[in-house]
C-alpha angles and dihedrals in degrees: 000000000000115000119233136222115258120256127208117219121197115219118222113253086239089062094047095052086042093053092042086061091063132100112233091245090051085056099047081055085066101049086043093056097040090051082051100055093047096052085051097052090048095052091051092048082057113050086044089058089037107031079154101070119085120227099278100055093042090056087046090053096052088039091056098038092054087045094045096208136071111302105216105228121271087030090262 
């Protein structure tokens, strides 16, 4: 896997003010739903590239993948 250079993003003003509105926990939500969804989409890549692995394995794989690292079983 390269590394690649970081990139800075600049978030629109209406955002921000939007953002700024929030309660913290209305903006954990977010991250918890985006991290979600993610988890999700990644899950789905997988079992299209791999219709042959049961759900353990599939949940190992994403596990694994969003750790990036080894995911020791049982998820311990």
């Amino acid at each position: 896997m390269s590394i690649r250079p970081p990139v800075v993003e600049v978030i629109d003003q209406a955002l921000v003010d939007v953002l700024r509105k929030q309660t913290p926990q209305e903006r954990l939500q977010i991250a918890a739903d985006m991290w979600e969804t993610a988890r999700v989409m990644l899950r789905g890549a997988i079992a299209q590239e791999h219709p042959e692995w049961n759900e353990e394995t599939l949940n190992h794989e994403v596990a694994r993948r969003i750790c990036h690292r080894e995911v020791r079983h049982g998820y311990e």
